[in-house]
C-alpha positions as CSV (number, residue, x, y, z in Angstrom):
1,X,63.3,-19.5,-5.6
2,X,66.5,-17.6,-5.4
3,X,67.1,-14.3,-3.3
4,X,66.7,-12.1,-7.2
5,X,63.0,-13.7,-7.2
6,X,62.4,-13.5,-3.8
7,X,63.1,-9.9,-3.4
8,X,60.4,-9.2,-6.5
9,X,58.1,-11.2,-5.1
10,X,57.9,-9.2,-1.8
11,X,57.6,-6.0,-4.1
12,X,53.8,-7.3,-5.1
13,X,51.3,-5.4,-3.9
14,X,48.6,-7.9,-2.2
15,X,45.6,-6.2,-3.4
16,X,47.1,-7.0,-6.9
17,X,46.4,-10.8,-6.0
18,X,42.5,-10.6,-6.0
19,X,41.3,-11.5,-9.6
20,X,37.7,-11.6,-11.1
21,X,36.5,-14.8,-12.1
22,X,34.6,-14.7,-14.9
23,X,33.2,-18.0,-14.5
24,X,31.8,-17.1,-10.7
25,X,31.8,-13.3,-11.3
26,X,33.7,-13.5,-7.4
27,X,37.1,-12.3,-6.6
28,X,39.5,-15.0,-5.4
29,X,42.7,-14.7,-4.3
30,X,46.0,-15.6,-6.2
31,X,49.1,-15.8,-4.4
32,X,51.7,-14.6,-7.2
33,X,51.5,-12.4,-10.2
34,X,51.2,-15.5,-12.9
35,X,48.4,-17.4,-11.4
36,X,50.7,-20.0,-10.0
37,X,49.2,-21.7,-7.0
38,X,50.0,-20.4,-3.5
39,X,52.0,-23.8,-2.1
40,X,54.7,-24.9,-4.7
41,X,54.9,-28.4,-5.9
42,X,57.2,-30.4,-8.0
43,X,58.5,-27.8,-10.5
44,X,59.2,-28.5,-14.8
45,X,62.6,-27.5,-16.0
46,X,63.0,-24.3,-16.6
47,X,63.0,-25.1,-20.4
48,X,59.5,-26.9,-20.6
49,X,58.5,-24.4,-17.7
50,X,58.7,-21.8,-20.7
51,X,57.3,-23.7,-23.8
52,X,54.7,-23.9,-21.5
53,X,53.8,-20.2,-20.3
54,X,55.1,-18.3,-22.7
55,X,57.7,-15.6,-22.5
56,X,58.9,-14.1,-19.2
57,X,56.5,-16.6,-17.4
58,X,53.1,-14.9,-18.5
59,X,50.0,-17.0,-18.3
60,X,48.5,-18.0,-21.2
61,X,45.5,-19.4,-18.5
62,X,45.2,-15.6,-17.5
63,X,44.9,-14.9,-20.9
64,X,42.4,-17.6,-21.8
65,X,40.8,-17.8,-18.8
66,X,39.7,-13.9,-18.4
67,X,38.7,-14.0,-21.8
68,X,41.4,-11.0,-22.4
69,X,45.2,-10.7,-22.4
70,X,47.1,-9.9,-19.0
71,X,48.0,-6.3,-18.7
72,X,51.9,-5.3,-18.8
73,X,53.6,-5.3,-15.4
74,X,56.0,-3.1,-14.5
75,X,59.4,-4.8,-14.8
76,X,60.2,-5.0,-11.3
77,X,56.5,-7.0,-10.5
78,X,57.9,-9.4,-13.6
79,X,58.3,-12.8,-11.6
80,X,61.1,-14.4,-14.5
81,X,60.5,-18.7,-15.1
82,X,63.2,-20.1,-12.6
83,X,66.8,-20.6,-14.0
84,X,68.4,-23.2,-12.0
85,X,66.2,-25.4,-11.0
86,X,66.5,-29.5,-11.8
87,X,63.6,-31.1,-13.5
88,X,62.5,-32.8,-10.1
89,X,62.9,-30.9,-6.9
90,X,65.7,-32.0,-4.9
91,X,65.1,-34.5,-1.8
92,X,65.8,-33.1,1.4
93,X,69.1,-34.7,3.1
94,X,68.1,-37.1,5.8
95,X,67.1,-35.6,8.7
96,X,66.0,-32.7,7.6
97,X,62.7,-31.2,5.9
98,X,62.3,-29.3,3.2
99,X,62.0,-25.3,4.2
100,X,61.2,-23.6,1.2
101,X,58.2,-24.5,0.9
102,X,57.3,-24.4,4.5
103,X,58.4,-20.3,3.9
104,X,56.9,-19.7,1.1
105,X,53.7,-20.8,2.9
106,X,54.4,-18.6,5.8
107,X,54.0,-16.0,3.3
108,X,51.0,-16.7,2.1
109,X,49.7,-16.6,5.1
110,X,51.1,-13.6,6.0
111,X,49.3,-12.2,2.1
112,X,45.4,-13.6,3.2
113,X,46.0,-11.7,6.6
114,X,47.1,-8.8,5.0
115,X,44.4,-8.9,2.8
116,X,41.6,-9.9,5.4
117,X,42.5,-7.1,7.5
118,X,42.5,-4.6,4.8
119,X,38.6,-6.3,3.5
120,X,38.0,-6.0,7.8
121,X,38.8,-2.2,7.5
122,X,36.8,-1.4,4.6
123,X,34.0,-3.3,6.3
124,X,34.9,-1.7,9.3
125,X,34.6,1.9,7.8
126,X,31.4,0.8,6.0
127,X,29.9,-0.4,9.1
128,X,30.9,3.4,10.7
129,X,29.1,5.2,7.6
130,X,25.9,3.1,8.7
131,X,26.1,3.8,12.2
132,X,26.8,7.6,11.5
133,X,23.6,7.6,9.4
134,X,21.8,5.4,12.2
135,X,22.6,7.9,14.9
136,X,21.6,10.8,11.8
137,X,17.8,9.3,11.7
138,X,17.9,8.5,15.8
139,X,18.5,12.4,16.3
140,X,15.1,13.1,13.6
141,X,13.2,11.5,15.7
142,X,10.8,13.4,18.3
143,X,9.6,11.7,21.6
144,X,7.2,12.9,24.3
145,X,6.2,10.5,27.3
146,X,4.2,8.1,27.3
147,X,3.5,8.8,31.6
148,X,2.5,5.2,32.0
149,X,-0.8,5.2,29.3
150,X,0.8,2.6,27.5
151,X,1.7,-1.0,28.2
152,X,5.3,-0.2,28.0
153,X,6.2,-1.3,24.6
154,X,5.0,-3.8,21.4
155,X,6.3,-6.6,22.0
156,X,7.1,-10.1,19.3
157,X,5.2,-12.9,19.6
158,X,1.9,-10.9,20.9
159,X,-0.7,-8.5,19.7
160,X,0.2,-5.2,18.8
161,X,-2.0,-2.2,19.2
162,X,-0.6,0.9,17.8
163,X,-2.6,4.4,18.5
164,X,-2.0,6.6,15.2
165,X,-2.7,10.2,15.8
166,X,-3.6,12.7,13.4
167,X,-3.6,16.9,14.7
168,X,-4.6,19.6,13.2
169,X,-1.8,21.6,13.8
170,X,-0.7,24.2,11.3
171,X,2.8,24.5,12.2
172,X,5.3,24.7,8.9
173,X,5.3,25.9,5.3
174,X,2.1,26.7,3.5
175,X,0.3,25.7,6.9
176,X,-1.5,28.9,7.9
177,X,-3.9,28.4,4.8
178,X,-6.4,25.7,6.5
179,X,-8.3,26.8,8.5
180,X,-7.3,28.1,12.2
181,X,-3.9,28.9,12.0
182,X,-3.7,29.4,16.0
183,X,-4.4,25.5,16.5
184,X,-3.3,24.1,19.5
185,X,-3.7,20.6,18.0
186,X,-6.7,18.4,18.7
187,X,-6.7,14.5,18.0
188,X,-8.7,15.2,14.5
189,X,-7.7,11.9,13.3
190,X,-7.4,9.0,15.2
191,X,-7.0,5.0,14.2
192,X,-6.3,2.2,16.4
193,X,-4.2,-0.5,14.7
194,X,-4.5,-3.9,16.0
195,X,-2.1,-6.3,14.5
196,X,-2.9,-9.9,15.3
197,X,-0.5,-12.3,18.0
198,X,0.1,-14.4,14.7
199,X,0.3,-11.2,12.0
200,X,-1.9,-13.2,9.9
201,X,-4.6,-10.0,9.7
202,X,-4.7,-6.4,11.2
203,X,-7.4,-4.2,12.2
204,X,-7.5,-0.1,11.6
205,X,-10.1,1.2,13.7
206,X,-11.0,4.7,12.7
207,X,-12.3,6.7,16.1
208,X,-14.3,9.7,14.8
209,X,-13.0,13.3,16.1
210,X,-16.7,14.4,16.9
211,X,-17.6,11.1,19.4
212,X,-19.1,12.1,22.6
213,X,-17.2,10.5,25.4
214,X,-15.8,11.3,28.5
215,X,-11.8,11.6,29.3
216,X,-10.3,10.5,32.1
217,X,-7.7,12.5,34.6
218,X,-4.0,12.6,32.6
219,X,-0.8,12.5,34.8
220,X,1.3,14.5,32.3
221,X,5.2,14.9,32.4
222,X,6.0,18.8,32.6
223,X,8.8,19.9,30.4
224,X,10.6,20.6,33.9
225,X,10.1,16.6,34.6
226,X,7.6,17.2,37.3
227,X,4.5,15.6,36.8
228,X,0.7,17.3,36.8
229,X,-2.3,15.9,36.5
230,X,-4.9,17.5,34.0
231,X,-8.7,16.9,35.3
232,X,-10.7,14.6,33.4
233,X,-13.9,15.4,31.8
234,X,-17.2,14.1,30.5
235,X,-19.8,14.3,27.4
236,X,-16.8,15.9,25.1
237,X,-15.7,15.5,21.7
238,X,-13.0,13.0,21.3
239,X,-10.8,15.5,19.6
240,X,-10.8,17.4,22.7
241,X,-8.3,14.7,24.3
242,X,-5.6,16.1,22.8
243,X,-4.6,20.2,22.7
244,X,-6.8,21.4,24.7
245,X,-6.1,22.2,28.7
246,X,-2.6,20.9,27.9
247,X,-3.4,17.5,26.9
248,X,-0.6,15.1,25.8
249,X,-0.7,12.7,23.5
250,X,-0.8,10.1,26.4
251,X,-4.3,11.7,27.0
252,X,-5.6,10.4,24.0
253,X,-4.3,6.9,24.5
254,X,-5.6,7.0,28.2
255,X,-9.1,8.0,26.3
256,X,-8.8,5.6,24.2
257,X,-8.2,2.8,26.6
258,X,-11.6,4.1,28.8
259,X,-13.6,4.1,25.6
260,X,-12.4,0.5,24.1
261,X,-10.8,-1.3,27.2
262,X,-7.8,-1.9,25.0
263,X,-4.7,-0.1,26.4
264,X,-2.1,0.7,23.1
265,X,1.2,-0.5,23.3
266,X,3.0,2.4,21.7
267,X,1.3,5.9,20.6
268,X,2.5,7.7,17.2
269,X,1.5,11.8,15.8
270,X,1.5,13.1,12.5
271,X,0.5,16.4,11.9
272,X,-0.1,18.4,8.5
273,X,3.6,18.0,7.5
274,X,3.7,14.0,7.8
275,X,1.2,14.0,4.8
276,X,3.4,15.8,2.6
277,X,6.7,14.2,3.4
278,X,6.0,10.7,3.3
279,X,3.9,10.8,0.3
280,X,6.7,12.6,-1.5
281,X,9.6,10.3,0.5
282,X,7.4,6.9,-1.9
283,X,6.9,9.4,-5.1
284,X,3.4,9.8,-4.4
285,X,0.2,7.7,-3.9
286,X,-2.9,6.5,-6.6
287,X,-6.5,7.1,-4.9
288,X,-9.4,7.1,-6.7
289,X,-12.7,9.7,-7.1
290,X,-15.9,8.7,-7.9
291,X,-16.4,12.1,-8.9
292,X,-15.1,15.5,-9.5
293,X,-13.9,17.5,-7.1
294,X,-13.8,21.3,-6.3
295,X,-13.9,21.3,-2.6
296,X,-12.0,25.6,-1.5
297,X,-12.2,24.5,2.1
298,X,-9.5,22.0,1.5
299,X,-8.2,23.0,-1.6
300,X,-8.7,19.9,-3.6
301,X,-9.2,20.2,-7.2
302,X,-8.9,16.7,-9.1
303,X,-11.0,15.1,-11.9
304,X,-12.9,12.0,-12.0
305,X,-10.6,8.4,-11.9
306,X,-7.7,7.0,-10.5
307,X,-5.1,10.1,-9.5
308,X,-1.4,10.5,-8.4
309,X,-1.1,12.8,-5.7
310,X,1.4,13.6,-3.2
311,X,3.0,16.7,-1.2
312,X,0.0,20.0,-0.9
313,X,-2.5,17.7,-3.1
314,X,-2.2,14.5,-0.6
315,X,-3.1,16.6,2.4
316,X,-5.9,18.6,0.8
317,X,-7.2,15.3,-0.5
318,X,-7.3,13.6,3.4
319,X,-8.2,17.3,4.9
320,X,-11.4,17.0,1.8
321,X,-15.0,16.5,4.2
322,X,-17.8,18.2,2.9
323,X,-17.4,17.5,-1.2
324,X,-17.5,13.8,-0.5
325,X,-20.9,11.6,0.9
326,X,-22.6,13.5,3.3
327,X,-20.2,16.1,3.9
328,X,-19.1,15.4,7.5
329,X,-16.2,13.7,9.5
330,X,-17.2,10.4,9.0
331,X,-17.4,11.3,5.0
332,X,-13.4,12.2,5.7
333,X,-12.7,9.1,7.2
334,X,-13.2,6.8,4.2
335,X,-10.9,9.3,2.2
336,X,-8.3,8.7,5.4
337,X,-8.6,5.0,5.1
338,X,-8.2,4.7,0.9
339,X,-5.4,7.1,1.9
340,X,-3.8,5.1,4.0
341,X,-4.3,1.9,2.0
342,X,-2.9,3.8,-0.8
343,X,0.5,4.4,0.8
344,X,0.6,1.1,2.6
345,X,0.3,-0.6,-1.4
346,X,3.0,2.0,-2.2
347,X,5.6,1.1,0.5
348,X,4.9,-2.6,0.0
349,X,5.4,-2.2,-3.4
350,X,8.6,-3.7,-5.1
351,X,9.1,-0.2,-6.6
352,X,10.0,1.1,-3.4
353,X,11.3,-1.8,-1.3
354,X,14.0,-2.8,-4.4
355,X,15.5,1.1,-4.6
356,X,17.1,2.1,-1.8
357,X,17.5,6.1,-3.2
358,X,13.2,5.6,-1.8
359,X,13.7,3.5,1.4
360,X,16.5,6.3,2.5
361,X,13.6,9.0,1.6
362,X,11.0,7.0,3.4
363,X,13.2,6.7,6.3
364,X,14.3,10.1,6.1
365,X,10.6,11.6,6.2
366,X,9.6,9.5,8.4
367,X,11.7,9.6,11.5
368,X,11.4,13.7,10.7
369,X,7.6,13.6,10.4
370,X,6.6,11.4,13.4
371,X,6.4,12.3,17.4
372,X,6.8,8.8,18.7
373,X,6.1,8.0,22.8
374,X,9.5,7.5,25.2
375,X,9.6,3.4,24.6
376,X,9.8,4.0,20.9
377,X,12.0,6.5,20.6
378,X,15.2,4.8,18.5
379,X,15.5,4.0,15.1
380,X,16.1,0.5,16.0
381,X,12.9,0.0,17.5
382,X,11.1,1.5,14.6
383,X,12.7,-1.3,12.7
384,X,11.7,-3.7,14.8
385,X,8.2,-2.4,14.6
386,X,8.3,-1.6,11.3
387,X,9.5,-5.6,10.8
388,X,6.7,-6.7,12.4
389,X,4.2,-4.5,10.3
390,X,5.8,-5.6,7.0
391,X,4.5,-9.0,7.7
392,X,0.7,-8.0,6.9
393,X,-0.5,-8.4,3.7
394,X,-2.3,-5.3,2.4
395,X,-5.6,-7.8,1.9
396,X,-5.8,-8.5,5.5
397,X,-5.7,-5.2,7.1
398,X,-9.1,-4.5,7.7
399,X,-10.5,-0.7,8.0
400,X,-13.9,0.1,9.7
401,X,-14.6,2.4,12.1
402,X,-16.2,2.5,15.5
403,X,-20.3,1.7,15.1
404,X,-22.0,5.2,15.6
405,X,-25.2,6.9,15.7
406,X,-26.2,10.8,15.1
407,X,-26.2,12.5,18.8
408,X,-30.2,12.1,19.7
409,X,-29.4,15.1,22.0
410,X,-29.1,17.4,19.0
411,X,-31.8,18.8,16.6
412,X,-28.4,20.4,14.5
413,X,-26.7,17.0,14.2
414,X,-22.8,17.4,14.6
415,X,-21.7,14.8,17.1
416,X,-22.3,11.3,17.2
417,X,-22.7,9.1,20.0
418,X,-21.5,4.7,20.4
419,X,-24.5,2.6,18.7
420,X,-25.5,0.7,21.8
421,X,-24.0,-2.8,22.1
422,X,-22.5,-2.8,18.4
423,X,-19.7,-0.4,19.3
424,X,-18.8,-3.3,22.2
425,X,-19.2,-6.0,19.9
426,X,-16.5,-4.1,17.8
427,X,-14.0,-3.4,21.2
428,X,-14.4,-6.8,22.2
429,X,-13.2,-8.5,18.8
430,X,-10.0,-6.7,18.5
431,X,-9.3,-7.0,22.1
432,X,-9.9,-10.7,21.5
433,X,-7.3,-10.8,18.5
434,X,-10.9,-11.8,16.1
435,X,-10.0,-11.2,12.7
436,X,-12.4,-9.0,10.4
437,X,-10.5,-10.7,7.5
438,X,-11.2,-14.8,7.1
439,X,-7.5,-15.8,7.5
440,X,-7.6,-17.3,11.1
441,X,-8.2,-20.9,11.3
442,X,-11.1,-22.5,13.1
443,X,-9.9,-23.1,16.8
444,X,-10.0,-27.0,17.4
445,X,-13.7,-28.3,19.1
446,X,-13.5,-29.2,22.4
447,X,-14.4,-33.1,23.2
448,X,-18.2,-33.5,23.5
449,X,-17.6,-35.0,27.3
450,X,-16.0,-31.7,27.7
451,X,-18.9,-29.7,25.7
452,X,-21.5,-31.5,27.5
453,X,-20.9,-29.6,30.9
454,X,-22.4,-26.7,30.0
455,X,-25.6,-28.4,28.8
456,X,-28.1,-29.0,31.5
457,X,-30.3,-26.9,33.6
458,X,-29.1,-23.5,35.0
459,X,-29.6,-22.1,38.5
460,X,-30.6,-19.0,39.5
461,X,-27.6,-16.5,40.1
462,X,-28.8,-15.2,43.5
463,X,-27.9,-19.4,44.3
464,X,-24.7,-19.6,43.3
465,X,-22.3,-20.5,45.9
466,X,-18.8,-19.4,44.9
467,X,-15.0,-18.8,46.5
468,X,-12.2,-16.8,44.5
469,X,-9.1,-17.4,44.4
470,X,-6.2,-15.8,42.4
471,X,-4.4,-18.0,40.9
472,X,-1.8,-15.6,38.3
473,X,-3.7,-12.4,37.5
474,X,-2.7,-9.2,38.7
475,X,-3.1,-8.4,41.8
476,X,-6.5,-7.0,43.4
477,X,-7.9,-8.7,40.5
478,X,-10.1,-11.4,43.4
479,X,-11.8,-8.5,44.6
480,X,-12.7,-7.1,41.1
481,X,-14.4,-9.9,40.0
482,X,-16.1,-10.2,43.5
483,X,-17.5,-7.1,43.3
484,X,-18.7,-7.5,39.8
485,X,-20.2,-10.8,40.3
486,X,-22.2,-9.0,43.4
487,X,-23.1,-5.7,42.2
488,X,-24.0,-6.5,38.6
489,X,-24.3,-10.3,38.0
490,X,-26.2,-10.9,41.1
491,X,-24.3,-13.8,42.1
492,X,-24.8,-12.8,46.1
493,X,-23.4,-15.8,47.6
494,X,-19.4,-15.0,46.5
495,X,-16.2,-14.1,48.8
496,X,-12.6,-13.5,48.1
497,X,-10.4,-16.4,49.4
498,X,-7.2,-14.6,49.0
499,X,-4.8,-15.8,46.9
500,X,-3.8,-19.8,45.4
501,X,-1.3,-22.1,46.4
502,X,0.2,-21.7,43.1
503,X,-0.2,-19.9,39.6
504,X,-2.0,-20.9,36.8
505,X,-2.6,-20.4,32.9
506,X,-5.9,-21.3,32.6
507,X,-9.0,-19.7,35.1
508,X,-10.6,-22.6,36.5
509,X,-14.1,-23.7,38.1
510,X,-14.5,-26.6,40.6
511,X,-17.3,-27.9,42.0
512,X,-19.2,-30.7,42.5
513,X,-21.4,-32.9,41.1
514,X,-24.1,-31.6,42.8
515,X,-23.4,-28.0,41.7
516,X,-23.4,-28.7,38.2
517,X,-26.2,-26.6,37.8
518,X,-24.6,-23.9,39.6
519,X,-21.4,-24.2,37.8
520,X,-23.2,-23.8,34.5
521,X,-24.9,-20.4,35.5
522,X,-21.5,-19.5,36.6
523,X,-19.7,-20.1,33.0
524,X,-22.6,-18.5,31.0
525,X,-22.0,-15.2,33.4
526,X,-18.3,-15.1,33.1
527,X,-18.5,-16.8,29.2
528,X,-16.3,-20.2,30.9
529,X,-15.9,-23.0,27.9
530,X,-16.4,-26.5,28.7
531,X,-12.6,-27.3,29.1
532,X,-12.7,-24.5,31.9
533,X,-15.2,-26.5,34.2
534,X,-13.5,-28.9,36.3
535,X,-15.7,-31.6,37.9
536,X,-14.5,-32.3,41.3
537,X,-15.2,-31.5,44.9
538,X,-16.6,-28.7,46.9
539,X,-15.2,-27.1,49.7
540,X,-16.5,-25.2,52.6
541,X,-17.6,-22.0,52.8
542,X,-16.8,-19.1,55.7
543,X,-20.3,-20.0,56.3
544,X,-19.4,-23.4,56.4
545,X,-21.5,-24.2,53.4
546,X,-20.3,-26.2,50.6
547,X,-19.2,-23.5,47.6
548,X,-17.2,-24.0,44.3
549,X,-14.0,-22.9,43.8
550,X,-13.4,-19.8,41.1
551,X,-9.7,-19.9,40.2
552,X,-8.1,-16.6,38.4
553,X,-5.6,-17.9,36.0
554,X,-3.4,-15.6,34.1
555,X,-6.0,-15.4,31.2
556,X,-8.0,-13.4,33.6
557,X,-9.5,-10.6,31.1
558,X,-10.6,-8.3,33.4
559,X,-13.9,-8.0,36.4
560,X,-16.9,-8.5,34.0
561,X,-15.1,-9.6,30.8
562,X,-16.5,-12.7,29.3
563,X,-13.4,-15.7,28.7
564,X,-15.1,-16.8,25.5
565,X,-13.9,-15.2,22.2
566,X,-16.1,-14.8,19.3
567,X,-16.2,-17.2,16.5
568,X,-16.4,-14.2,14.2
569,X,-15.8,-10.6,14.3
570,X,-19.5,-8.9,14.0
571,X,-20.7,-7.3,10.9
572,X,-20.1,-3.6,10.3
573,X,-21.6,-0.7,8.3
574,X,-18.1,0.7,6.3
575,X,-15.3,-2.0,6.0
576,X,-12.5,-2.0,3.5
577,X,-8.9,-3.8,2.9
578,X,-5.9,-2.4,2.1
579,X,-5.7,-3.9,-0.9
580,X,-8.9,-2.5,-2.8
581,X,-9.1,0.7,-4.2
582,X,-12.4,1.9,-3.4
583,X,-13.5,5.2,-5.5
584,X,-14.6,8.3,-3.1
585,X,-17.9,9.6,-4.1
């Protein structure tokens, strides 16, 4: 190329050398005007060179190719067919290599890096909208501390327990209507959502606002960051853990964790305005009624059938009690949990997870809507979170609600009190990751060697003769199960050894063959399985009397938990999926 075509070549602009590609729909980069390719090659005379592209070297590929003629250039961006050029390129003298080439490669190079910086930049500025809008929803979001009634966090790759609180407070807009306006905020709704260690099934556990139940001393973070503790009472509503004396949300998850034994990981509120933004944010919800309804306590008035609600209708339709079944708080609760359903169908939808105009919204109203606890206070953990959720499918998310009976102490029934051993039955499923959904498989059967040892006769408790060690769980955890296994199993003849040589996953039992029977008294009290028992030797005693040996492992559930897990999660009165529309009557 002479200096004339030189000198127009450097006038092209790069961004001119990205070209659709009709046949890929992708842009891809040409290095000249014409199409030519980047690195010369052997070069036609100048006369076939023109036959062949047409007149001032214009492409008849670009015209072909693109399906529509190449627009005029401006003549100085004209690249004319070369002039004086022989019909094979000229050998290099000896010696020496050919440089034009070489240059004209250099600036190629020099065109991609151009280019690829300029794509870097717009990616670059792209990636800074994102963050600004990032750091938009991380200052929505409201926080309060969790002061240590948490476990510190969901984490991936284990069971997630989420503590979803619904107050009654009437703070905002159109508020002052229901009911007591003055509301400090009591824990009116609450629901306990277990998602299972392989997110195969989830469990909503509704925990009725009028339960009887006692609540344990809060240490609550003072907006000065000192730290008070709020006496704990007993024979309260539940609703009562939350609002009143001061309580905290961390109240209600330290209630929570004293009625259930399961301790949440992370602790969200929604209060009257929550209702109203989200279901607006996903363009509204379908429930379902059974019947007409009038209700002017809640100010719900919707016809029989399937109905579209959202903003003021959405919260009068969750707020609606005594229009539906028996007119109380556990009537509300199945019109919570269709609710929730509802909008759990609606966000999973393809309507609203394919436009992101909705997901903005939804993000948006939510990060405004919800007080989150201190270790999930960034929008990046609610995605995390909110990754791990979207992994349920709506038809194995599960919604019952605790087992209860009318309070026996009342002759004007308005509390309700646990149902005696069903509530536990209920407690000790989710804490043992049971699904109420049949999605789990069936755990593998143990050997029937390893079955067989806990056949055979059973010894009395008072003559067991056990020593416990802890082998991995936390600490004081010995002395625990010593107490328990002396005060309320009656197994007298127990002491605390201290701690193991080592840690261990499993809890053990060793003894030997002449304890058997001791050993299987032993695993029926602490619910041991076969695989558990380890036949071997005994040891001695501070008595100096031979004794098993009772080795904590780091599957330790607790003094007076039982190790075996339920084959199936027990039957309830009101249980619903997600994925059903049940009709409130």
């Amino acid at each position: 190329m002479d200096a004339q075509s030189r000198g127009r070549a450097d006038n092209i602009d790069p961004a001119d050398q990205w070209v659709l590609n009709p046949n890929t729909g992708e842009y891809e980069l040409r290095l000249t005007p014409s199409g030519a390719q980047s690195v010369p090659g052997p070069r036609r005379s100048a006369r076939a060179d023109a036959g062949g592209r047409g007149a001032r070297g214009r492409s008849t590929e670009s015209q072909g190719a693109e399906g529509r003629t190449a627009p005029e250039r401006a003549p100085e961006r004209d690249v004319p067919a070369p002039r004086r050029r022989r019909s094979e390129p000229e050998e290099p003298p000896p010696g020496r290599r050919g440089r034009r080439p070489a240059k004209k490669k250099n600036k190629a190079k020099r065109v991609v890096l151009w280019t690829g910086g300029t794509m870097a930049f717009v990616l670059l500025a792209a990636a800074g909208s994102a963050y600004l809008y990032i750091e938009h929803l991380n200052n929505n979001i409201d926080s309060v501390p969790d002061d240590g009634a948490s476990t510190g966090g969901f984490s991936k790759g284990k069971a997630i327990n989420i503590l979803l609180i619904g107050t009654d407070k009437r703070t905002g807009k159109g508020n002052g209507k229901y009911g007591d306006k003055d509301s400090v905020g009591h824990a009116d709704t609450t629901i306990l959502l277990h998602v299972a260690k392989d997110r195969s099934n989830a469990t909503a556990l509704s925990i009725p606002r009028d339960l009887i139940t006692d609540i344990p001393d809060c240490p609550t973070t003072q907006a000065d960051g000192t730290e008070k503790v709020i006496a704990g009472t007993t024979g309260v509503r539940f609703n009562t853990s939350l609002g009143q004396e001061d309580r905290t949300p961390s109240c209600v998850a330290r209630t929570v964790t004293e009625l259930t034994g399961i301790k949440p990981d992370n602790f969200m509120v929604a209060d009257f305005n929550a209702v109203k933004t989200l279901t607006t944010a996903v363009g509204g919800v379908d429930v379902c009624l059974g019947k007409d309804i009038n209700d002017p306590d809640s100010h719900l008035n919707l016809k029989k059938g399937i109905r579209h609600i959202q903003g003021e209708t959405a919260l009068a339709f969750v707020r609606t009690r005594h229009a539906v079944g028996f007119g109380g708080d556990l009537s509300r609760i199945t019109l919570q949990q269709q609710f929730l359903s509802a909008l759990m169908r609606k966000l999973k939808s393809n309507d609203t997870l394919t436009s992101p105009s909705k997901m903005m919204k939804v993000a948006e109203a939510g990060t405004k809507a919800l007080t989150v606890d201190s270790n999930l206070d960034s929008i990046g953990k609610l995605k995390d979170l909110g990754l791990e959720l979207g992994k349920l499918n709506p038809k194995n998310l599960t919604f019952t609600t605790v087992p209860v009976d009318d309070n026996p102490a009342e002759t004007v029934k308005a509390t309700v009190v646990l149902r005696p051993g069903a509530a536990q039955q209920v407690f000790d499923a989710i804490k043992n990751d049971v699904s109420f959904t049949a999605v789990k498989a069936k755990k593998k059967k143990e050997s029937a060697a390893v079955a067989a040892r806990l056949k055979g006769t059973k010894s009395a408790a008072s003559e067991v003769r056990v020593r416990i060690l802890n082998g991995g769980a936390k600490s004081g955890s010995a002395q625990a199960e010593l107490s328990y296994l002396q005060n309320e199993a009656g197994v007298l003849k127990s002491e605390n050894a201290g701690n193991a040589d080592g840690e261990q996953a499993k809890t053990t039992l060793e003894y030997a063959p002449d304890q058997a029977d001791q050993a299987r008294r032993l695993a029926a009290i602490l619910g041991l399985t076969g695989a558990q028992m380890k036949p071997g030797k005994s040891v001695t005693n501070d008595q100096g009397l031979p004794a098993m040996t009772l080795t904590l492992g780091k599957d330790f559930p607790g003094a007076g938990n039982s190790y075996s897990v339920p084959a199936k999660a027990p039957d309830v009165d009101n249980k619903t999926t997600a994925d059903k529309v049940e009709c409130a009557k």
